[in-house]
C-alpha positions in Angstrom: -36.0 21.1 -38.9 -32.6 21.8 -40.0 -32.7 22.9 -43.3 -29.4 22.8 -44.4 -28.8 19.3 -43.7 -25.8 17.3 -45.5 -28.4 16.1 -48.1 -29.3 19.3 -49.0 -26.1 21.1 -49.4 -25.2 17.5 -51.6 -27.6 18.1 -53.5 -26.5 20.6 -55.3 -23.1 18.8 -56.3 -23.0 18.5 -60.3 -26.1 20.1 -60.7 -26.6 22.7 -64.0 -27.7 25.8 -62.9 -27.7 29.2 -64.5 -28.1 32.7 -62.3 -29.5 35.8 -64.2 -28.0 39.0 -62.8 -25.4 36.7 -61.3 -23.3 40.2 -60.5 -25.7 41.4 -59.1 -24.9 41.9 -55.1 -27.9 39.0 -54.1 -26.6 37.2 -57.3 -23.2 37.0 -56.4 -23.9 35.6 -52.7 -26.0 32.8 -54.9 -23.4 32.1 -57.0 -20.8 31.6 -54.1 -23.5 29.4 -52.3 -23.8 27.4 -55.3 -20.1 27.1 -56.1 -18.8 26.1 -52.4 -21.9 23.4 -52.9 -20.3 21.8 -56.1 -22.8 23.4 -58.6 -21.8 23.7 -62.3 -22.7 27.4 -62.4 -23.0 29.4 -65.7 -24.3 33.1 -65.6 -25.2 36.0 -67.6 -24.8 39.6 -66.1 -24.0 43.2 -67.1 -21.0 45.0 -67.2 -20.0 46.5 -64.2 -16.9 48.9 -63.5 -17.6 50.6 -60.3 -14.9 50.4 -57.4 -16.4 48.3 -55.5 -18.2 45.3 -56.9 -18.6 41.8 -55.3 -18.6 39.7 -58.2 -15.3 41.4 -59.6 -13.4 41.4 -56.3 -14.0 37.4 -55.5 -12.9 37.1 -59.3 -16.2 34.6 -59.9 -16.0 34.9 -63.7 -13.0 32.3 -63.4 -15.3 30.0 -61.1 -18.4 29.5 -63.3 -18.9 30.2 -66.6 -20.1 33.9 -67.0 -21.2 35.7 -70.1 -22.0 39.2 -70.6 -25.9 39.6 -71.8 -28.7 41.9 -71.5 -32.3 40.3 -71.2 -34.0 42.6 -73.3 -31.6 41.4 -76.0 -34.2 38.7 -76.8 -32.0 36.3 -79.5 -28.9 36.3 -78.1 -30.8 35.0 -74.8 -32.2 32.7 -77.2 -29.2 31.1 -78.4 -27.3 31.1 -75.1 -30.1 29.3 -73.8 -29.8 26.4 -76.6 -26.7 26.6 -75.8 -26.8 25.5 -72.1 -29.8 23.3 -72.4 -28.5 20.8 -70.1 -29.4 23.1 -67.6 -31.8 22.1 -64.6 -31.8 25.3 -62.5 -32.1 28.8 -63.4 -32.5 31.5 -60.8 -33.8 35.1 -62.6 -32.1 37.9 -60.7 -31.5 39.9 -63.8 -33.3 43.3 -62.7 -33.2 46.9 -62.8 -34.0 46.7 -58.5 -33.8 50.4 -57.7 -37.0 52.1 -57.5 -35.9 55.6 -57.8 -34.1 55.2 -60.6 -37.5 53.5 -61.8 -39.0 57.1 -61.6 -35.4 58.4 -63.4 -35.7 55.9 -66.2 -39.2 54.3 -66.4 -38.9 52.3 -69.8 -36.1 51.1 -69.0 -37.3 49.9 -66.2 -40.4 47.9 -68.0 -37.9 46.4 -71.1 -35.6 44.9 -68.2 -38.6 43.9 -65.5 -41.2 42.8 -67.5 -39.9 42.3 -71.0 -36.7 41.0 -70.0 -38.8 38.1 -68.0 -41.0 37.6 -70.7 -38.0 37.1 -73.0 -36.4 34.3 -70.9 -39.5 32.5 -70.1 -40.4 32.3 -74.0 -37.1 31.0 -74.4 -37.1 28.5 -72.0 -40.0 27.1 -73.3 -38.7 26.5 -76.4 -36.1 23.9 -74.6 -38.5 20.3 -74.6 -36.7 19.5 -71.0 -38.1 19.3 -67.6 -36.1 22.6 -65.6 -37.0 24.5 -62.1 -37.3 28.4 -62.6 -36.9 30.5 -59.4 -38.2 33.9 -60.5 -36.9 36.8 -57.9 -39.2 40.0 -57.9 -40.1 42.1 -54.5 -42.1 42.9 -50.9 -43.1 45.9 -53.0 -45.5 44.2 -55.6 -48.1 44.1 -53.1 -51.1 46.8 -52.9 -49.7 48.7 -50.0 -52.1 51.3 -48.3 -50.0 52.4 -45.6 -51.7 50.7 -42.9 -48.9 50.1 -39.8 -49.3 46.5 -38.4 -50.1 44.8 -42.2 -48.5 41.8 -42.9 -48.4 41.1 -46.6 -49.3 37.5 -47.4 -48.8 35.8 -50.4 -52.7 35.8 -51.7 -52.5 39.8 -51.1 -53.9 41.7 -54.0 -50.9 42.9 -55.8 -50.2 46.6 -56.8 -47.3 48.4 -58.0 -47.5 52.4 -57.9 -44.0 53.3 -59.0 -42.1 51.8 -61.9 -40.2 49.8 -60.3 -42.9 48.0 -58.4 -45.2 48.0 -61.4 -42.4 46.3 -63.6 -42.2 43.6 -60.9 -46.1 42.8 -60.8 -45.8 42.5 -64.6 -43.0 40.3 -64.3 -44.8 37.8 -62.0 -48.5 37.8 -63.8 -45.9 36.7 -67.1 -44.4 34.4 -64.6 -48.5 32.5 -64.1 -49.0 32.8 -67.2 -46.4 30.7 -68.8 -46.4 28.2 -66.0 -50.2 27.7 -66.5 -50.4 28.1 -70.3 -47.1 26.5 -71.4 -45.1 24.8 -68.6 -47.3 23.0 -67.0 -47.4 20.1 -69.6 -43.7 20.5 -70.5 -43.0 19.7 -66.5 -41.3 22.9 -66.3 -41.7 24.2 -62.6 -42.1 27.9 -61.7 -42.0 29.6 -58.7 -42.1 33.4 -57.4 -40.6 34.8 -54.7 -40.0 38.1 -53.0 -37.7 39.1 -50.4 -37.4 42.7 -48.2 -34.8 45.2 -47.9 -32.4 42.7 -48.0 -29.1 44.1 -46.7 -25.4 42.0 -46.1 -21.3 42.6 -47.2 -20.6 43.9 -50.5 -23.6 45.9 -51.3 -22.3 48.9 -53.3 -25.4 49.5 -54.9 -27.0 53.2 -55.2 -29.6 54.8 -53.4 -29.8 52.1 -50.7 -29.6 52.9 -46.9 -26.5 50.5 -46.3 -24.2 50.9 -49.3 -25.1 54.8 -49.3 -23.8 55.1 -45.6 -20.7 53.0 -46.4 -20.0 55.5 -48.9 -20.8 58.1 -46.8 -18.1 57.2 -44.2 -15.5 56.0 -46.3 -15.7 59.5 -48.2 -16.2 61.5 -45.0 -19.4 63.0 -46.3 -22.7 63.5 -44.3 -25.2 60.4 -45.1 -28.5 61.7 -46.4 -31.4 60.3 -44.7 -34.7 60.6 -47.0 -37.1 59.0 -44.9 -35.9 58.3 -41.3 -39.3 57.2 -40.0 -40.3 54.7 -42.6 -40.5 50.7 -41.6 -38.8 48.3 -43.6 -38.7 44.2 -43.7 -34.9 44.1 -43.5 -32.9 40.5 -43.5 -29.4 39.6 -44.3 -28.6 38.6 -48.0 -28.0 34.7 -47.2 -31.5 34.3 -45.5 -33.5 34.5 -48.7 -30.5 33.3 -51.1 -30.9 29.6 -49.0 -34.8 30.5 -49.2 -34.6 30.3 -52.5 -32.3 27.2 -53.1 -34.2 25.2 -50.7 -37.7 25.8 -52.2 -35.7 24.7 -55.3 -34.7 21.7 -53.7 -38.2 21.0 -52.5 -39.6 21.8 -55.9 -37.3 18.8 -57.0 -39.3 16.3 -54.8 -42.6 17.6 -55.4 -44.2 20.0 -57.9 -46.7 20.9 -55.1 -44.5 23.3 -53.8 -44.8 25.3 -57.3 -46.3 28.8 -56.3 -45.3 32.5 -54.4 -43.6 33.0 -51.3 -42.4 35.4 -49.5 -39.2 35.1 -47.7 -39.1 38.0 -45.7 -37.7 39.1 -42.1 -38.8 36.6 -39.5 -40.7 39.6 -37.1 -43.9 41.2 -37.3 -42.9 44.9 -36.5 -39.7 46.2 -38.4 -37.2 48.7 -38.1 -37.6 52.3 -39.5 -34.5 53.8 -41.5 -33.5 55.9 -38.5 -33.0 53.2 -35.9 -30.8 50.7 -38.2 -29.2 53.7 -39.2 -28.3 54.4 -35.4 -27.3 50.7 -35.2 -24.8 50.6 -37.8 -22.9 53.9 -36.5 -21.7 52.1 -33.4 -20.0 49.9 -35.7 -19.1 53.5 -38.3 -18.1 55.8 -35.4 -17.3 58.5 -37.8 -20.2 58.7 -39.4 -22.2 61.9 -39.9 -26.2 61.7 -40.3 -28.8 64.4 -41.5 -31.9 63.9 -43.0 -32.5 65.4 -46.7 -35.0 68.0 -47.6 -37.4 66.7 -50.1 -36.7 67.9 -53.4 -38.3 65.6 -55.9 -40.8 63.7 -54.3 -40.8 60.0 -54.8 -43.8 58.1 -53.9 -42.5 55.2 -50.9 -44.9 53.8 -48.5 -43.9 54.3 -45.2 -45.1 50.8 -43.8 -44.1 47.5 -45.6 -44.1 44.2 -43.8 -44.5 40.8 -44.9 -45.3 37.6 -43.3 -43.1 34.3 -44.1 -45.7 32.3 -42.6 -46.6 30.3 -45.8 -42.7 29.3 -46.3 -42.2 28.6 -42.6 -45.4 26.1 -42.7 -45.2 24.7 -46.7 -41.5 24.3 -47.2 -40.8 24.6 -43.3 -38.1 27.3 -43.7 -37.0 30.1 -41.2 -34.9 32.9 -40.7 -31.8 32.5 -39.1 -30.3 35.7 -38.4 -32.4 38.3 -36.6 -31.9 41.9 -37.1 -29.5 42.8 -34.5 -27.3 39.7 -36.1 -28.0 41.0 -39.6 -26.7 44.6 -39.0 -23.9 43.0 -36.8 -22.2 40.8 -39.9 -23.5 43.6 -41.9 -21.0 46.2 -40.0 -18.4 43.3 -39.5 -18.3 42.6 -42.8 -17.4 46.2 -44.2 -15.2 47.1 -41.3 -12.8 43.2 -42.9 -13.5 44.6 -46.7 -11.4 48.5 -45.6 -8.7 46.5 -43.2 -7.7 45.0 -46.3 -8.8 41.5 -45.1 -9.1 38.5 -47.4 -12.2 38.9 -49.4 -13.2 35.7 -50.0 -12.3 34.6 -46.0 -14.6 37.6 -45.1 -17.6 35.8 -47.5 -16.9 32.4 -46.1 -17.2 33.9 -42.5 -20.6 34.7 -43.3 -21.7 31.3 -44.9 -20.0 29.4 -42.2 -21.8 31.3 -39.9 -25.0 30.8 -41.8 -25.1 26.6 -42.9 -21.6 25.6 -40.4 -18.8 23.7 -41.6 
C-alpha cells in the first residue's frame, strides 16, 4: 500500500492543526510536513537561542502561527487553547526528551512530562468539539530487563526507571485516562505513540549520539562515546513524523484506530552506538572517537527494540528508509547545512526523497 497517496497528502490541505514543541528538532520536521501539505499550522514552543536550531534557520515562525508557551503554565494554555478552538489536530511534542538531563533536573522533568500533559488534556476537554490528539512519548516507557532479542510490543507492561522514562509512562496512563473518562463521549480521539532513537538533519540537541558527534567534528574535539556496545532502535526523523500524521488520518475515518503504537525501526536486531558511530565517520573523515570513563553513572539499558508490527498490520504503515539510508541522509544532510547550502532545499531533499514530488 502506498501510504502517501495524493489523497492523503490532500488531506491535510486547510486543516487546523496545532504542534506542541513545534521547535523542537521532531517538531519542526512535523511542522514543515504539515506546511508543504497546506495545513493551517499554529504552534506553541520555548525559546531557543542556540547556534544551531532548525526551527529558527527555516524561519517557521513566519509560516504558521507560533507562540511562545510553557505547558506547565496551565492558564495561559488555557486561554490559547479557547483561543484556537477551531482546531481539529493537535500533535503533543512539547517535552523535556533527554534522559540524562532527567537525572540532572528530575522535577522538572515530571512538571513538563506528566503535568504539562495533564494540563493540555484538561484543557482540551474543556473545548465541546470533536478533535484528534496524537500524544508523542518514547521506546523507553516499556519495562526493559535487558534481555537481547526483546521486541517491545505495544501490550508490554510499562516501566520507567529513570525520570525521563518515568515522566513519559505518567504522561500516557493521563493520556487513558482522559480518553476513557472524559473524551470518549465528547468524540475526542486519542492516541499514543512512541518512536526510537530517532535521528535526521538539524538535530542539535545535547547529549545525543548524532548531534554530539556533529559537534564534535565541527569543533575539532574528540567525540565521547558513553556506551559504545549498547543497541538502539534507530530510524530517520520523517519515518515516525508520516507515522504519526497517517494514524491521524486514519483516526479521521474510523475511531477504531484510537490506541498505542509503536513506530519504531523496521528490523529486529539494531545497531549498537559503536557501529553507527563508525558509519557516520566515513561521511565525518575527521572525526576523532574515544569512549568516556564512567563518572556519574546513569542507569541505560543496553538492549531496547521495538516491534512496529501492530502499525504495519492495523494502520498498514512501514518504514521506508533502512538504516544504512537513515545514517546516509543523516551524513548528507549535515555535510549541505556546513557547505553553506540552502536550508530549506536541503529539508525538501529529504521530504522529496521520503513521499516524491
Amino acid at each position: 500500500m502506498e501510504i502517501i497517496s495524493k489523497e492523503f497528502k490532500n488531506f491535510w490541505k486547510n486543516k487546523n492543526v496545532i504542534v506542541t514543541g513545534c521547535n523542537g528538532f521532531k517538531g519542526t520536521w512535523l511542522t514543515l510536513a504539515l506546511i508543504k501539505f497546506g495545513a493551517n499550522v499554529s504552534g506553541i514552543g520555548l525559546k531557543n537561542k542556540k547556534k544551531h536550531n532548525l526551527f529558527n534557520k527555516l524561519n517557521l515562525k513566519k509560516k504558521i502561527d507560533f507562540r511562545y508557551l510553557d505547558i506547565r503554565d496551565k492558564n495561559s494554555l488555557g486561554r490559547y487553547l479557547k483561543e484556537k478552538k477551531k482546531f481539529n489536530y493537535i500533535f503533543h511534542l512539547a517535552a523535556q526528551a533527554i534522559v540524562i538531563e532527567g537525572y540532572n533536573n528530575p522535577y522538572k522533568t515530571f512538571q513538563t512530562n506528566s503535568f504539562g500533559t495533564l494540563n493540555l488534556l484538561d484543557e482540551i476537554s474543556k473545548i465541546n468539539k470533536k478533535k484528534i490528539i496524537i500524544n508523542v512519548t518514547t521506546d523507553k516507557v516499556y519495562l526493559n530487563k535487558d534481555k537481547k532479542n526483546k521486541m517491545f510490543k505495544e501490550s508490554d507492561v510499562l516501566g520507567g526507571e529513570d525520570p525521563y522514562s518515568a515522566s513519559k509512562v505518567c504522561a500516557e496512563i493521563i493520556a487513558k485516562c482522559y480518553q476513557t473518562s472524559f473524551f470518549k463521549k465528547k468524540g475526542i480521539l486519542i492516541s499514543t505513540v512512541r518512536a526510537g532513537n530517532v535521528i535526521g538533519g538539524g538535530d542539535w540537541s545535547d547529549k545525543r549520539l548524532v548531534p554530539d558527534l556533529v559537534k564534535a567534528w565541527e569543533n575539532n574535539k574528540n567525540l565521547l562515546l558513553r556506551n559504545p556496545n549498547y543497541t538502539r532502535p534507530w530510524q530517520h526523523v520523517l519515518d515516525p513524523i508520516f507515522g504519526y500524521l497517517y494514524l491521524s488520518y486514519k483516526l479521521s475515518k474510523n475511531q477504531k484506530f484510537v490506541g498505542e503504537y509503536n513506530f519504531g525501526s523496521d528490523t529486529k536486531f539494531n545497531a549498537n552506538v559503536l557501529f553507527v558511530t563508525n558509519e557516520l565517520k566515513k561521511y565525518f573523515k575527521d572525526l576523532k572517537i574515544r569512549v568516556k570513563k564512567q563518572g556519574k553513572i546513569y542507569k541505560e539499558h543496553q538492549f531496547l527494540n521495538l516491534s512496529s508490527a501492530k502499525s504495519k498490520k492495523n494502520l498498514g504503515f512501514n518504514s521506508k528508509f533502512n538504516l544504512k539510508k537513515t545514517l546516509e541522509l543523516t551524513a548528507i544532510w549535515y555535510q549541505n547545512y556546513y557547505k553553506k547550502m540552502n536550508i530549506h532545499e536541503i529539508c525538501d531533499n529529504d521530504l522529496k526523497e521520503y513521499y516524491g514530488e
